[in-house]
C-alpha positions as CSV (number, residue, x, y, z in Angstrom):
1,X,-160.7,-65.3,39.5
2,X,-159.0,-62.5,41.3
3,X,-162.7,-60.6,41.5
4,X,-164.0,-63.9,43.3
5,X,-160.7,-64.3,45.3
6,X,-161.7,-61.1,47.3
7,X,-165.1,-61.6,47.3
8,X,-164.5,-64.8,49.2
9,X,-161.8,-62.8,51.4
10,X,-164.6,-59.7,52.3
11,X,-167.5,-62.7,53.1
12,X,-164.7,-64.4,55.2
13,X,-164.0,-61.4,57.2
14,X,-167.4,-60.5,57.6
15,X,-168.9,-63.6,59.3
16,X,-165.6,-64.1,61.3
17,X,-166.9,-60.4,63.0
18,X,-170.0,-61.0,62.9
19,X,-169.8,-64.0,65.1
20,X,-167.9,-62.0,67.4
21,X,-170.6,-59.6,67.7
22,X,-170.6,-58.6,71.4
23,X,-174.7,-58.6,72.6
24,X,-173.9,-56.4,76.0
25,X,-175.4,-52.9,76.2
26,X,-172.7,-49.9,75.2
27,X,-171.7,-48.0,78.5
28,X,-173.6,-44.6,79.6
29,X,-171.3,-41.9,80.5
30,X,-171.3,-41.9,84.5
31,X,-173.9,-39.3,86.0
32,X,-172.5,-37.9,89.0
33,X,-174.7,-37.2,92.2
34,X,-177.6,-38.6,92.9
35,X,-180.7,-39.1,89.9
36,X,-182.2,-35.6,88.9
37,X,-183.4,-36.5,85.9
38,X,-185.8,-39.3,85.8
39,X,-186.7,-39.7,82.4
40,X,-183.0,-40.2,81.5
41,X,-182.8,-42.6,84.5
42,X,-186.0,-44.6,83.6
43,X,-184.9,-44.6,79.8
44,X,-181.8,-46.3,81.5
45,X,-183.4,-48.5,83.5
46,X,-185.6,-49.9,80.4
47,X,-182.3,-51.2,78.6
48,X,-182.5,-54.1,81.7
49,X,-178.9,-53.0,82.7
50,X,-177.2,-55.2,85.2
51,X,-176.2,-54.7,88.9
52,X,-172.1,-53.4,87.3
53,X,-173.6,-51.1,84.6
54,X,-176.2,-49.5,87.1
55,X,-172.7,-48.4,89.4
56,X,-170.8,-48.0,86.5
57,X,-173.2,-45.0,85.2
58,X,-175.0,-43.9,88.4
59,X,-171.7,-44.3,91.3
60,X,-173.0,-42.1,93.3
61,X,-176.4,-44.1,94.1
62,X,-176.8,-46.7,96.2
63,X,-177.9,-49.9,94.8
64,X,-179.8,-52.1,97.3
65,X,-180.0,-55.5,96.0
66,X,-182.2,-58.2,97.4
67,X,-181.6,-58.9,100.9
68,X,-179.1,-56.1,101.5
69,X,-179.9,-54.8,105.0
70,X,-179.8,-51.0,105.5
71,X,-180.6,-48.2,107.5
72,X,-184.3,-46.8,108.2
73,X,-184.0,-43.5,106.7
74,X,-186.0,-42.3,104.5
75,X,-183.9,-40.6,101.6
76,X,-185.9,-38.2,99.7
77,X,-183.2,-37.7,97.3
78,X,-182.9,-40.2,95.1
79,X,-180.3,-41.6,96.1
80,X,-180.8,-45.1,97.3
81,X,-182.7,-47.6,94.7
82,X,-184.0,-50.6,95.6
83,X,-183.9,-52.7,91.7
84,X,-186.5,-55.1,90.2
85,X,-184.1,-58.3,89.0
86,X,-185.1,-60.3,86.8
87,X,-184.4,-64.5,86.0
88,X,-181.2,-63.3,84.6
89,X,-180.1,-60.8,87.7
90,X,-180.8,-57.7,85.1
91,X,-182.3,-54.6,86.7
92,X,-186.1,-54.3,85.0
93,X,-188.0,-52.2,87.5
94,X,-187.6,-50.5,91.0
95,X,-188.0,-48.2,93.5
96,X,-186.3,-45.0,94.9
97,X,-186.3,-44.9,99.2
C-alpha cells in the first residue's frame, strides 16, 4: 500500500509540472555591439524569437519593426535590422540596412 501511496504521490507531481511546462524559448546571453557573427545570429533568428527576446540578446541593434520610420543611411554594420513577422508577431526572416 505504502509502494502505491508514492507511486501515486511521484505521478501526481509529475503531471502537476508538467502542465506547467513553460513553451517560451530559454534566453541567449546578450551579444554586445553590433552582429559579427552571422551564423550565430541566423541560428538565432531560426528559433522565431519575438520583438523582446531579439533586444534582450542583441541590445545594441536596432530593431525596425513595420512602419517604424528612420533615417536614410545606409549602415554597413550590421546594426540596424529590419525583421520578417510572422501571424503571431515572431521574428522569422529579415534584413540587415
Amino acid at each position: 500500500m505504502r509502494k502505491a501511496t508514492l507511486a501515486l504521490f511521484v505521478l501526481a507531481i509529475a503531471v502537476a509540472t508538467g502542465a506547467c511546462h513553460d513553451m517560451t524559448q530559454p534566453t541567449s546571453k546578450p551579444v554586445a555591439g553590433f552582429v559579427t557573427d552571422i551564423k550565430r545570429f541566423d541560428d538565432f533568428i531560426a528559433t522565431h524569437p519575438t520583438p523582446d527576446q531579439f533586444h534582450a540578446t542583441y541590445p545594441d541593434v536596432q530593431l525596425v519593426m513595420p512602419g517604424t520610420m528612420t533615417t536614410m543611411e545606409f549602415r554597413s554594420n550590421n546594426s540596424r535590422y529590419y525583421p520578417e513577422l510572422d501571424k503571431d508577431g515572431h521574428i522569422v526572416g529579415g534584413r540587415f540596412g
